[in-house]
N, C-alpha and C positions, 0 to 999 in steps of 0.2 A: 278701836283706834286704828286709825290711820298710820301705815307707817312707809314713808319712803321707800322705793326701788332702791335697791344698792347696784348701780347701773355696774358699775365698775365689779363687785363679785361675778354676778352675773358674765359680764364679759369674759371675766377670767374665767368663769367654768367654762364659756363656749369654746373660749384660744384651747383652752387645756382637754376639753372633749373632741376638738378638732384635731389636735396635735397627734392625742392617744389613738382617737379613728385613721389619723392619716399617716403615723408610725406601724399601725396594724396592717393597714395597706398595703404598705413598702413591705413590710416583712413578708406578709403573706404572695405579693407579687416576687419577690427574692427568692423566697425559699420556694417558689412553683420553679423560677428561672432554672436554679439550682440543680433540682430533678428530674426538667427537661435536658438538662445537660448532661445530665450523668448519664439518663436513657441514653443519648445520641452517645456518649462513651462507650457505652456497654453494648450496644448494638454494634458499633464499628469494630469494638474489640472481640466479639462474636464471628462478625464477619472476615476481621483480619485471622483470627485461629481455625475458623471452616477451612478459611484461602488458603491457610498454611497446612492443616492437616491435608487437602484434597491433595495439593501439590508433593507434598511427602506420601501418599496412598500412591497416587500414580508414578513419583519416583521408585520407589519400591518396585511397582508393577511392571513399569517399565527395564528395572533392574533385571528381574527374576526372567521376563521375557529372553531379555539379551543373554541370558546366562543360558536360557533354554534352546535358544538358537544356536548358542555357540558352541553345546554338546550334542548338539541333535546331530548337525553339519560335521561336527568332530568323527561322530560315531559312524556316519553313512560314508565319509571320508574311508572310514577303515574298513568298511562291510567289503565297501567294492575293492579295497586292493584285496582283502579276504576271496573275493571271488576271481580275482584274476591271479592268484596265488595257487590258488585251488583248480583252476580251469589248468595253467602251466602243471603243477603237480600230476593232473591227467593226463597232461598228454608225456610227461616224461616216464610216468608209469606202462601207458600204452606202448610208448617207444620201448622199453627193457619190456616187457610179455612179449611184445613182436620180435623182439631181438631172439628171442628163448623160445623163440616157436609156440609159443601159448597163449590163448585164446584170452585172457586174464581171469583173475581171480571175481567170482560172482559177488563173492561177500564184499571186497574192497570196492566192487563199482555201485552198489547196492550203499557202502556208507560213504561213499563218493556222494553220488546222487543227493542220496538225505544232506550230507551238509552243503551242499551247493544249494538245495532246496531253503533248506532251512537260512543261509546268508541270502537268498533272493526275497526272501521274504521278508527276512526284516529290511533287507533296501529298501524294499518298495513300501513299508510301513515308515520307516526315517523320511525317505524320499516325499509319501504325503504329510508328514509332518512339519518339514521344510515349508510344503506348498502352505500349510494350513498356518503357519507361522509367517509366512510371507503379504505385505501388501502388493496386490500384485498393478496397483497404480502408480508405484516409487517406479522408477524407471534401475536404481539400481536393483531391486528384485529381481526384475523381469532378467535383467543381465545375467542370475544367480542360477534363476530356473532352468533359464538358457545352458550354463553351463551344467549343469545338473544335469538336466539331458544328455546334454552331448559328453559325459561321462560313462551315464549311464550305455549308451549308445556303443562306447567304444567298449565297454566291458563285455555288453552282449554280444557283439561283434569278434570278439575272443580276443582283442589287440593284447598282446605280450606287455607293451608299456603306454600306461594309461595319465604319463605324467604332464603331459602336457593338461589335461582334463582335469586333474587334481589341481593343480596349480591353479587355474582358470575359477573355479571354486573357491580355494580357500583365497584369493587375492581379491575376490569377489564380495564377498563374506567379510576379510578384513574390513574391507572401504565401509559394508553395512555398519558393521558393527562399529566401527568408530564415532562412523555418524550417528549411530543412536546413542552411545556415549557421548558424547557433546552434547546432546538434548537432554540427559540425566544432566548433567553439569551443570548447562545452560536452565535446568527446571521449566522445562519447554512442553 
């Protein structure tokens, strides 16, 4: 027996196979869009907490630097009045032996020596710490080493007051130091 096409089912299954197929689509194109989105989220928010960690790493570093400058410089500040203390102390020793007719004391110029040795020596260890801590491209560095020198200079030179030099230094140092506070600040 012959029986009629049911055009009209027929049709309805195709709208309805087409509908499901082309609901499937959508979803499936959607839910891809989706996951590309989230990637592009997750990668940006990766990239923005790197950016934020590096920035906070080198804030830090930059931190601890400036701190280290600013003891190093502190400390060499004091070595040298230590040595120009100690240079005065000799000779007002030498002046009271010569006064007393006496040649001085071996033992006291013998721990004379050691500690004028021993304060020269950490100068000059402060002193290349300064240098190794310093960029010597910044033009106020170059200022800093400058006066570093020319402290150093006057100390060896046995100058009674070395305070022009110090001052030249630590006002030197201030300006550094501020400006590289500002770039911690600034997260520069």
């Amino acid at each position: 027996m012959d029986s009629p096409t049911d055009w009209l089912a027929v049709l309805s299954f195709l709208i309805t196979a087409i509908v499901v197929l082309g609901t499937t689509w959508l979803t499936i194109r959607n839910y891809q869009k989706t996951i590309d989105l989230q990637d592009r989220i997750a990668k940006k928010s990766q990239e923005i907490e790197t950016t934020k960690s590096r920035v906070e790493i080198l804030s830090k570093n930059r931190q601890d630097w400036i701190n280290t400058l600013r003891n190093t410089i502190s400390e060499y500040v004091s070595v040298m009045l230590s040595l120009v203390q100690l240079k005065e102390l000799r000779r007002a020793v030498q002046t009271d032996f010569e006064r007393l007719g006496n040649t001085g004391n071996i033992e006291a110029t013998v721990e004379w020596n050691y500690k004028v040795h021993a304060a020269r020596t950490l100068a000059t260890q402060l002193r290349v710490k300064i240098r190794l801590l310093s960029n010597p491209r910044e033009e106020d560095f170059v200022s800093l080493l400058k006066a570093i020198d020319q402290l150093h200079d006057a100390v060896d030179a046995s100058r009674k007051s070395v305070g022009e030099e110090i001052e030249a230094v630590i006002t030197t140092s201030q300006k550094i130091l501020k400006s590289e506070w500002e770039r911690v600040k600034n997260v520069q």
